[in-house]
MARMI-911385 format. One record per residue (C-alpha): y, z, x; residue in one letter; residue number from 1. Coordinates in steps of 0.05 Angstrom, whole numbers, plus 5000, padded with zeros to 4 digits. Layout:
<pts>
PT,Y,Z,X,code,pos
PT,Y,Z,X,a,NUM $
...
</pts>
This chain:
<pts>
PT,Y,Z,X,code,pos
PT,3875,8132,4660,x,1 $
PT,3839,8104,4710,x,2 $
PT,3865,8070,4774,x,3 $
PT,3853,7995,4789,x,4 $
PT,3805,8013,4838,x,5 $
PT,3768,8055,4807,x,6 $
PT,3765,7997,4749,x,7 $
PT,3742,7945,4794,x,8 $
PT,3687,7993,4829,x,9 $
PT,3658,7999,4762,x,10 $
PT,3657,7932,4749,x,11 $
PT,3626,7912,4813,x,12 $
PT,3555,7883,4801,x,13 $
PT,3498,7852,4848,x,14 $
PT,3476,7779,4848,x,15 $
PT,3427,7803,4795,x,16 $
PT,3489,7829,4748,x,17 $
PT,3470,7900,4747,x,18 $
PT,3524,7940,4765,x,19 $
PT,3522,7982,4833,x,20 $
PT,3560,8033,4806,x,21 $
PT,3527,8071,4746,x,22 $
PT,3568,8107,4692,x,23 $
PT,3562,8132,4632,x,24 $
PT,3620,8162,4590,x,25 $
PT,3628,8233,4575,x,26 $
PT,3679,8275,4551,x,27 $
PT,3703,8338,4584,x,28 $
PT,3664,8384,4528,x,29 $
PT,3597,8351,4548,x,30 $
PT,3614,8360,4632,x,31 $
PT,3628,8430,4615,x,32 $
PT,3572,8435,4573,x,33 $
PT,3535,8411,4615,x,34 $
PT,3546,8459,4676,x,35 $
PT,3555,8514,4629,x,36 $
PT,3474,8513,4614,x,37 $
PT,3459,8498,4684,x,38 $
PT,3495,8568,4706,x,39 $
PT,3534,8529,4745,x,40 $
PT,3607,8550,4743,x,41 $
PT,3654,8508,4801,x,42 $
PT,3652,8427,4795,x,43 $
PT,3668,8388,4851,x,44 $
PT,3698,8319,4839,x,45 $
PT,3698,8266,4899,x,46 $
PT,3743,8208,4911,x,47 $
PT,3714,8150,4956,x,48 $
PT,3771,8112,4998,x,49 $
PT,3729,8053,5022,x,50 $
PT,3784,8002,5042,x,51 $
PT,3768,7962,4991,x,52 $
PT,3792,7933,4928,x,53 $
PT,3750,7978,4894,x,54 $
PT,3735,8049,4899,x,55 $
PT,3754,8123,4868,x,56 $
PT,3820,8139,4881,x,57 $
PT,3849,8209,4899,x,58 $
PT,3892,8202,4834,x,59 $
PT,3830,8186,4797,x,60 $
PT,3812,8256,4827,x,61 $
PT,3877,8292,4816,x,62 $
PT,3869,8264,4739,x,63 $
PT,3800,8302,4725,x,64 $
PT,3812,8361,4764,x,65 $
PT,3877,8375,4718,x,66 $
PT,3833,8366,4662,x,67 $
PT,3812,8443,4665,x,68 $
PT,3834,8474,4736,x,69 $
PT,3786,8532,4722,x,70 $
PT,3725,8494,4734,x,71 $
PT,3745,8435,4781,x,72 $
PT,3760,8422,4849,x,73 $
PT,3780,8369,4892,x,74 $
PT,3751,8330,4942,x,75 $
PT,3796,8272,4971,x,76 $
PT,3778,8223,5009,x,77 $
PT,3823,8168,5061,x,78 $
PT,3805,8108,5105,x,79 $
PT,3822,8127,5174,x,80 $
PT,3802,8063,5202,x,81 $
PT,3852,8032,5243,x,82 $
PT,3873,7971,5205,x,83 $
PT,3885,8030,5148,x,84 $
PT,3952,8032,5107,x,85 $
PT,3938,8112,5106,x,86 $
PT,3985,8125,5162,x,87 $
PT,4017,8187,5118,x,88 $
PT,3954,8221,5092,x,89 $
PT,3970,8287,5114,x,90 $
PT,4038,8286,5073,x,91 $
PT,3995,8254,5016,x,92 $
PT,3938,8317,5024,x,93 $
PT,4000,8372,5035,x,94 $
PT,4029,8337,4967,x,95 $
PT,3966,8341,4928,x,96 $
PT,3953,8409,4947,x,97 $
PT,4011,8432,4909,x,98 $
PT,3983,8401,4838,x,99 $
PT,3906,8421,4848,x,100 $
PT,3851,8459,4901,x,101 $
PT,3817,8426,4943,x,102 $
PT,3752,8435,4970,x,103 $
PT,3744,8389,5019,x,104 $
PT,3752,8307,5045,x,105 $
PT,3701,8253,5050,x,106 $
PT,3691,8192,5095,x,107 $
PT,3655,8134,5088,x,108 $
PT,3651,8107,5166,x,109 $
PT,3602,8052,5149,x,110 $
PT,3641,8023,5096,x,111 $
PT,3710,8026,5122,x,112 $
PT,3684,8002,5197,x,113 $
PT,3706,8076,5219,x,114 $
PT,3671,8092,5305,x,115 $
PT,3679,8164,5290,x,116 $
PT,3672,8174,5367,x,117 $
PT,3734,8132,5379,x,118 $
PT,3783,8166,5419,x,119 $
PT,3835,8133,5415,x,120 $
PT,3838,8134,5332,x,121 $
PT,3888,8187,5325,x,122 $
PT,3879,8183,5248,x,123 $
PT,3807,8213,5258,x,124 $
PT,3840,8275,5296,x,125 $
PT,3896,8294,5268,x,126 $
PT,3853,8294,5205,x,127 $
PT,3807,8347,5218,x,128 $
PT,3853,8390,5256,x,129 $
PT,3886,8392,5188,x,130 $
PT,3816,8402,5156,x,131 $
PT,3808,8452,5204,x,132 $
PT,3866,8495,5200,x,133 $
PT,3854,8498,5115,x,134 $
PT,3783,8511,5121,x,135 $
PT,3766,8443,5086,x,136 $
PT,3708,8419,5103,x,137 $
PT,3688,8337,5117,x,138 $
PT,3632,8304,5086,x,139 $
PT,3600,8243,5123,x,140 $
PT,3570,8194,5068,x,141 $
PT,3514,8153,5112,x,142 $
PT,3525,8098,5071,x,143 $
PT,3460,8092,5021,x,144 $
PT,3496,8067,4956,x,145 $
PT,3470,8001,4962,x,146 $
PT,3531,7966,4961,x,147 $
PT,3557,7909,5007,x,148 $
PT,3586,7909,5087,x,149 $
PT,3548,7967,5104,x,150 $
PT,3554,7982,5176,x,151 $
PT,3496,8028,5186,x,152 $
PT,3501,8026,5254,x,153 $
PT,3568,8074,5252,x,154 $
PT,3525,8131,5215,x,155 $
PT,3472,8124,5260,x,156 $
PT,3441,8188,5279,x,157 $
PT,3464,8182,5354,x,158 $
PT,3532,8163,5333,x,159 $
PT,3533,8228,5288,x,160 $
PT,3510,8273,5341,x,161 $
PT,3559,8249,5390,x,162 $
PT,3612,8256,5337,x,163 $
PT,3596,8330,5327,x,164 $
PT,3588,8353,5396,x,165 $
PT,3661,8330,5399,x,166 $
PT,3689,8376,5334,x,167 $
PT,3656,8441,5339,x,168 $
PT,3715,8476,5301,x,169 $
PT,3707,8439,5233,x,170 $
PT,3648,8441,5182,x,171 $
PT,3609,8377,5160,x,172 $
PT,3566,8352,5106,x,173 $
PT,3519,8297,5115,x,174 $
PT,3508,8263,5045,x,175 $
PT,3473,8201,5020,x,176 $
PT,3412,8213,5060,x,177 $
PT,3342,8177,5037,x,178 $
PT,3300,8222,5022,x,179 $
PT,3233,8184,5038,x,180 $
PT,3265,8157,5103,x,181 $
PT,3319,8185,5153,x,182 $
PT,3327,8256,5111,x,183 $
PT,3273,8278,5165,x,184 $
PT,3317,8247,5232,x,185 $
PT,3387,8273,5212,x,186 $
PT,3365,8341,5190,x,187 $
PT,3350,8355,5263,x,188 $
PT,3421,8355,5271,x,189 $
PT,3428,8421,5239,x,190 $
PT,3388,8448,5290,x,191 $
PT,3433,8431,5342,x,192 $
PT,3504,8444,5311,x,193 $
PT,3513,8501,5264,x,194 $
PT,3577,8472,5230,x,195 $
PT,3532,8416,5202,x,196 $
PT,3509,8422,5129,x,197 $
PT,3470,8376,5090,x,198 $
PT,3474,8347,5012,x,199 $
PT,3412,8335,4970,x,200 $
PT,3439,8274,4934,x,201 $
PT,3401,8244,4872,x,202 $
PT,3435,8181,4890,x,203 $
PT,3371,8169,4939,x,204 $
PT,3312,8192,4908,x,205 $
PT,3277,8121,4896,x,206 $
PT,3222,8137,4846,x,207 $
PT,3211,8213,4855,x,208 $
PT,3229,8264,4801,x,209 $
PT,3281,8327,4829,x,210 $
PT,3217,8365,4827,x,211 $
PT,3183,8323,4876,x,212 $
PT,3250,8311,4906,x,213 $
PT,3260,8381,4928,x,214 $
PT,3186,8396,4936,x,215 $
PT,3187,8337,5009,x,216 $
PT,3245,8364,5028,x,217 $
PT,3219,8438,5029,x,218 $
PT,3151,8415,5061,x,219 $
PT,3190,8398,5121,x,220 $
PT,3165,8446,5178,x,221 $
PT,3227,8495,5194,x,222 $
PT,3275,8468,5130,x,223 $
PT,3272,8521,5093,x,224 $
PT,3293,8575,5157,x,225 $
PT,3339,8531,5192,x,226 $
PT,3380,8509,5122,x,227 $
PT,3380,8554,5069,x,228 $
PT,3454,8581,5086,x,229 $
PT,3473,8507,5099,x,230 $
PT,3444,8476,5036,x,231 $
PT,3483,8441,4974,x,232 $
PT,3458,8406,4918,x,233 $
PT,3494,8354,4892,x,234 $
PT,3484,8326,4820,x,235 $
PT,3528,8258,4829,x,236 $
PT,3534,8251,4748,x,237 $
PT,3524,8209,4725,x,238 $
PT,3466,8187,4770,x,239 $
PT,3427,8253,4737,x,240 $
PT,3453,8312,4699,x,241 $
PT,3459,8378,4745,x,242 $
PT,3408,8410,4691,x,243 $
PT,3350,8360,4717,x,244 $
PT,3370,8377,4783,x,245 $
PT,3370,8456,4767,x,246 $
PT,3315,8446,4733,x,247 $
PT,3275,8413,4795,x,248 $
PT,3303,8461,4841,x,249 $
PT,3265,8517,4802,x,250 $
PT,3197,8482,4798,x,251 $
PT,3198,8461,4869,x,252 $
PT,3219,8530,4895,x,253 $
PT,3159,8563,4845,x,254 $
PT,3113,8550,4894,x,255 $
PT,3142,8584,4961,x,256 $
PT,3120,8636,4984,x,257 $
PT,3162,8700,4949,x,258 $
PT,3215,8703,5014,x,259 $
PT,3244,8628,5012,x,260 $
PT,3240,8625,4935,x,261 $
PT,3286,8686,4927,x,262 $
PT,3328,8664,4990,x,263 $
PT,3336,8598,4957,x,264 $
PT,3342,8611,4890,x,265 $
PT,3399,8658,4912,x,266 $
PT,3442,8623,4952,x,267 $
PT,3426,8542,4948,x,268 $
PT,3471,8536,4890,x,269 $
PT,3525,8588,4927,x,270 $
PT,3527,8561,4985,x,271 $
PT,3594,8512,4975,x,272 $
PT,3634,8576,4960,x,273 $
PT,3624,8607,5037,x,274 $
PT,3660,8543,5054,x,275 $
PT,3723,8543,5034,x,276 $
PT,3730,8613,5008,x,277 $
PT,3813,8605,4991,x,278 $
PT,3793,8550,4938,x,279 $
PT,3735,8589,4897,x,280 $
PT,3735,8653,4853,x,281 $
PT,3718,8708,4891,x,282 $
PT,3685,8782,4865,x,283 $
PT,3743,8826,4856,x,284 $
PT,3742,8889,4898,x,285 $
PT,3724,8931,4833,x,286 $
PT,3663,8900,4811,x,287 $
PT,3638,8899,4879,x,288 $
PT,3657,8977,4888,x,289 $
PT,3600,8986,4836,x,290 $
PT,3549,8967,4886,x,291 $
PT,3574,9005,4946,x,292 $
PT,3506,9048,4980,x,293 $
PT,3547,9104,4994,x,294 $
PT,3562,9152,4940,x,295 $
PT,3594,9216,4982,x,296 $
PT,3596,9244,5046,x,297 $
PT,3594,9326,5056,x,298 $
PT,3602,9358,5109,x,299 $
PT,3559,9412,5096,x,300 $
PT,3573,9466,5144,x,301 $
PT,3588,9476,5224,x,302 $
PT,3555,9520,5269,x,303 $
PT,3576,9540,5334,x,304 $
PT,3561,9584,5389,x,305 $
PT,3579,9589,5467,x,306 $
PT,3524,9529,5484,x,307 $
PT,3538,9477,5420,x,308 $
PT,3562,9449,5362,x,309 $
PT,3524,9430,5304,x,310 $
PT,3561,9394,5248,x,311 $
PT,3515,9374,5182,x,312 $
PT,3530,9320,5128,x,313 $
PT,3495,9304,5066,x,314 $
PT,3511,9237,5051,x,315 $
PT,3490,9205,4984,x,316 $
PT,3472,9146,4981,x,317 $
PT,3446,9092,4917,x,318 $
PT,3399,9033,4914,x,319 $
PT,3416,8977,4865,x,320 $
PT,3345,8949,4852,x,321 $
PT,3267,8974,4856,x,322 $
PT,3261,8964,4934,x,323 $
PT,3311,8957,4977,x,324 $
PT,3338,8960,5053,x,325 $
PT,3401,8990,5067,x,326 $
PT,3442,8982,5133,x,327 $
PT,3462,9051,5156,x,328 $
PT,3482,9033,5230,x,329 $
PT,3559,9020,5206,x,330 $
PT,3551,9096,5173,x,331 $
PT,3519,9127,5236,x,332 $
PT,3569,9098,5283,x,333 $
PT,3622,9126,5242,x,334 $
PT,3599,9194,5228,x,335 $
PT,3598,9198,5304,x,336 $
PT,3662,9166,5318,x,337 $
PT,3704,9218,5266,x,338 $
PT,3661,9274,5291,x,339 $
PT,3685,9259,5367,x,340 $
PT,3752,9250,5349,x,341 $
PT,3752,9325,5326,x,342 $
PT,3723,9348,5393,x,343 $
PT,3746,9304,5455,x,344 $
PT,3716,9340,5510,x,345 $
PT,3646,9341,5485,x,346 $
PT,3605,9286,5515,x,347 $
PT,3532,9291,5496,x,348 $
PT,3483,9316,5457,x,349 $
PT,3443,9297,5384,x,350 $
PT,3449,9250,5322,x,351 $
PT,3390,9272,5277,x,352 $
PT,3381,9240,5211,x,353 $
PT,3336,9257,5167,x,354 $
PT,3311,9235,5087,x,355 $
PT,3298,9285,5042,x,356 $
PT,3254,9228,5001,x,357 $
PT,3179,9213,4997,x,358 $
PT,3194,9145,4982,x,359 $
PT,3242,9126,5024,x,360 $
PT,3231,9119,5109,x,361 $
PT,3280,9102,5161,x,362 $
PT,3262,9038,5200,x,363 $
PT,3289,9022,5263,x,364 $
PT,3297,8939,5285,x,365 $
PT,3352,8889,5300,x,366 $
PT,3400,8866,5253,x,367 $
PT,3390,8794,5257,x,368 $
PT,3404,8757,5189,x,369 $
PT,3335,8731,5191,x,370 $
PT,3298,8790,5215,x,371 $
PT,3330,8838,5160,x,372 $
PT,3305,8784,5105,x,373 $
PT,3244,8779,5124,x,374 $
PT,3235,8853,5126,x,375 $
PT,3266,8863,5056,x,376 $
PT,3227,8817,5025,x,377 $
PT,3164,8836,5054,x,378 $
PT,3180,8907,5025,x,379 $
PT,3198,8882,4951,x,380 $
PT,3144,8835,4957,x,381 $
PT,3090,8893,4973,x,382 $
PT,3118,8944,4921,x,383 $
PT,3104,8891,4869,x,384 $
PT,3023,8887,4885,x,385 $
PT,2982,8920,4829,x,386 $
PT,2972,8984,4838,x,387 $
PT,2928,8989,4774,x,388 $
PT,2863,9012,4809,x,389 $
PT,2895,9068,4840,x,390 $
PT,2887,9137,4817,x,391 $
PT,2962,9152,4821,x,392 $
PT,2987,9119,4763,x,393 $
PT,2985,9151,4690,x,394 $
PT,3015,9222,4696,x,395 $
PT,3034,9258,4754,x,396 $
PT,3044,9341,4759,x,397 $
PT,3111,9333,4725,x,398 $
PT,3087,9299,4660,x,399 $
PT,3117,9238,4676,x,400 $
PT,3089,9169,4683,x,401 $
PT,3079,9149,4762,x,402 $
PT,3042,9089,4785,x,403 $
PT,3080,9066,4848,x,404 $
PT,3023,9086,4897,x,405 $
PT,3054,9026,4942,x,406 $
PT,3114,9053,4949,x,407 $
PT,3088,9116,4977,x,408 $
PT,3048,9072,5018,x,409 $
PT,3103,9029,5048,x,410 $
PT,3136,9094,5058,x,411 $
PT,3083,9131,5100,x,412 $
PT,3066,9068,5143,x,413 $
PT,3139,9039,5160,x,414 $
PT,3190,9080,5194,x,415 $
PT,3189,9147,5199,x,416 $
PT,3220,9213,5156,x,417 $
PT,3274,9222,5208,x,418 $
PT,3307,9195,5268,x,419 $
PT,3339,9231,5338,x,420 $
PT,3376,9194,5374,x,421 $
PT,3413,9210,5437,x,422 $
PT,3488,9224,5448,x,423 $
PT,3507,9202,5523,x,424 $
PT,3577,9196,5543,x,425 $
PT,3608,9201,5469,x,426 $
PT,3560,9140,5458,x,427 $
PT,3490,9129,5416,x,428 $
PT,3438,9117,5477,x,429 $
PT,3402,9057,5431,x,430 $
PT,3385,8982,5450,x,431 $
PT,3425,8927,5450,x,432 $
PT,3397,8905,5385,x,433 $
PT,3372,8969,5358,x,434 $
PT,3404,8981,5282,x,435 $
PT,3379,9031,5227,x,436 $
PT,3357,9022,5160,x,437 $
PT,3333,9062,5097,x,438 $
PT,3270,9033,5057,x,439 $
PT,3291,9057,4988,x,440 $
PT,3236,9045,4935,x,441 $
PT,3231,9063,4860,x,442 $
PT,3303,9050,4850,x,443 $
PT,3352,9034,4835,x,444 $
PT,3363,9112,4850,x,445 $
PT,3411,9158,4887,x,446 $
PT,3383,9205,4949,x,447 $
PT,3410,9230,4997,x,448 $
PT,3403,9235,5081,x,449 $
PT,3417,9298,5122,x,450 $
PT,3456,9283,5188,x,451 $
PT,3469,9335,5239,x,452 $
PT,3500,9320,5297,x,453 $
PT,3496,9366,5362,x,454 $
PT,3538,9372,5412,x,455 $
PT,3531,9406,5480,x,456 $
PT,3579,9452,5511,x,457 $
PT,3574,9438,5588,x,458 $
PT,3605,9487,5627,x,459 $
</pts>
């Protein structure tokens, strides 16, 4: 049933009597339908509290969301302006939280007359310390929905900057942006405050297909690297179906270069999950046992005499697809740490590490997010090249087939077979940002690495 306001938004039509709220009906087989062949598997449904006589009610929410509480989740929505009747939202969201999940809340400043800078609104606080304390996270509508008493001036890109250098603590999605117009301007923002995200909203494509939608807005110089991990896509049905949006998405991102269409592809459409993770599905810990790197550790044998101790591991390890880059520093440091713990007055000596592998290489860099994506895609990306012309490819000396001369390649240029590193006062003598890695190509396979760690008797 729907609420009065929700009624009256949809009956809400412009001097030219076209409604400004489009809407179709559908019934809850073709929304699930719907996302099902989109490989899309969370909904998000959004109230819009506009301080109006029209609107979408949080009840209008709480009414779809029951519909199947697998699929959907909630995102409410209150006027915190100060001539607002909401002066008991947070027993109304504590309430609601008991019949449904909720991802998030969304405010509509230039529609409700809401100065998000205003310090003395106490509505505006006491909200998103709320927000903040159940990881929900706020999402700013700018206001392009065409409909009437639109104070742009309150989403303005200064006023929205000042707002978030006051609430570092809490997440925030900026949504409704034009895509032809100040889509460029507010993006910037993410540059300066890394709790800002950003919606792609088909509300505001005027005249361009998703394709060419999503092809602009990856042109932008620095996009792509500053918002991959800060990205969601919206579908606002019944403006457009999530499958033409999916579909766009994967045309546009054809035509990147093989690092930001895999980053994208991967993680545009996951994004929403890393922010609220209480309120999504998450991998139990047995499936994701399956892709642990590390098989076994064996201590292989000690050897000691009156001037050191030499302990050896084999530790086996497995890659999960053809090339990959593992993280070993986490396994290094604690080899070393339950080696120490066995000898407490040794202070120095030897971690050697070694790979028994000829395609495989241990590469040395910093562990920078960025950095260690760029280098793993680089590496899958160069083990895909044809390797046709080259002579190593039909049958090697075992009788079996063989024609990954790039991997052997990739594997003699990067890295090297095996890596000593210091021991100095119980502690690895590396860099500051210094972290090891394994190139493992051909896979997925299991290897394995030889550690020995020597310590020095010092008399």
């Amino acid at each position: 049933e729907k609420s009065e306001k929700l009624r009256n938004l949809l009956k809400l039509k412009n001097r030219e009597g076209r409604e400004y709220f489009y809407h179709r009906k559908i019934s809850l087989e073709d929304e699930l339908v719907e996302l099902n062949c989109s490989n899309i598997d969370i909904g998000l449904v959004q109230a819009m509290d506009l301080g109006r006589e029209y609107g979408i009610t949080n009840s209008d929410v709480i009414n779809v969301v029951k519909k199947n509480l697998a699929i959907f989740r909630g995102v409410l929505s209150y006027n915190l302006s100060k001539n607002s009747d909401n002066k008991d939202f947070i027993s109304d969201l504590r309430k609601i939280e008991k019949d449904i999940k909720i991802a998030g809340t969304a405010l509509y400043p230039s529609y409700t007359n809401l100065d998000l800078t205003d310090d003395k609104n106490t509505n505006i606080k006491e909200l998103l310390s709320y927000c903040n304390k159940n990881q929900y996270f706020i999402k700013i509508d700018v206001g392009n929905q065409f409909m009437p008493e639109n104070k742009a001036e309150l989403t303005s890109y200064t006023k929205l900057k000042s707002f978030f250098s006051l609430y570092s603590e809490n997440v925030f999605i900026l949504s409704g942006l034009d895509i032809s117009g100040d889509f460029n301007l507010y993006y910037q923002l993410l540059k300066s405050f890394n709790n800002v995200w950003i919606e792609i909203d088909p509300r505001t494509f005027g005249g361009m297909t998703p394709t060419d939608c999503f092809k602009q807005v990856f042109a932008l110089k620095g996009f792509i690297q500053n918002c991959w991990h800060r990205l969601l896509i919206g579908s606002a049905t019944p403006t457009l179906e999530i499958s033409q949006m999916v579909r766009g998405f994967l045309e546009a991102t054809e035509e990147l270069s093989f690092s930001q269409k895999c980053i994208l592809r991967t993680w545009a459409h996951r994004n929403v999950i890393r922010l609220n993770y209480p309120v999504f599905p998450s991998l139990n810990e047995a499936y994701l046992s399956r892709y642990n790197p590390i098989l076994k550790i064996n201590k292989d044998y000690i050897i000691e005499n009156n001037n050191e101790i030499d302990i050896t591991y084999i530790v086996k390890l497995r890659s999960y697809s053809i090339t990959q880059l593992i993280f070993l520093t986490k396994l290094i440091d604690n080899l070393l740490e339950e080696t120490l713990k066995k000898f407490p007055n040794l202070q120095n000596g030897e971690f050697f590490i070694r790979s028994f592998h000829t395609t495989t290489s241990l590469i040395t860099n910093e562990h920078e997010y960025g950095n260690y994506l760029d280098l793993h895609y680089m590496f899958a990306e160069s083990s895909m090249k044809n390797c046709s012309q080259f002579l190593h490819t039909v049958r090697a000396l075992e009788n079996r087939a063989d024609f990954n001369h790039y991997d052997h390649e990739m594997a003699s240029t990067y890295g090297s077979r095996q890596l000593t590193i210091p021991i100095l006062n119980r502690k690895l003598e590396i860099g500051g940002r210094e972290n090891y890695y394994v190139l493992v190509t051909f896979g997925p396979r299991t290897f394995n690495l030889l550690i020995q760690i020597r310590l020095i008797k010092e008399n």
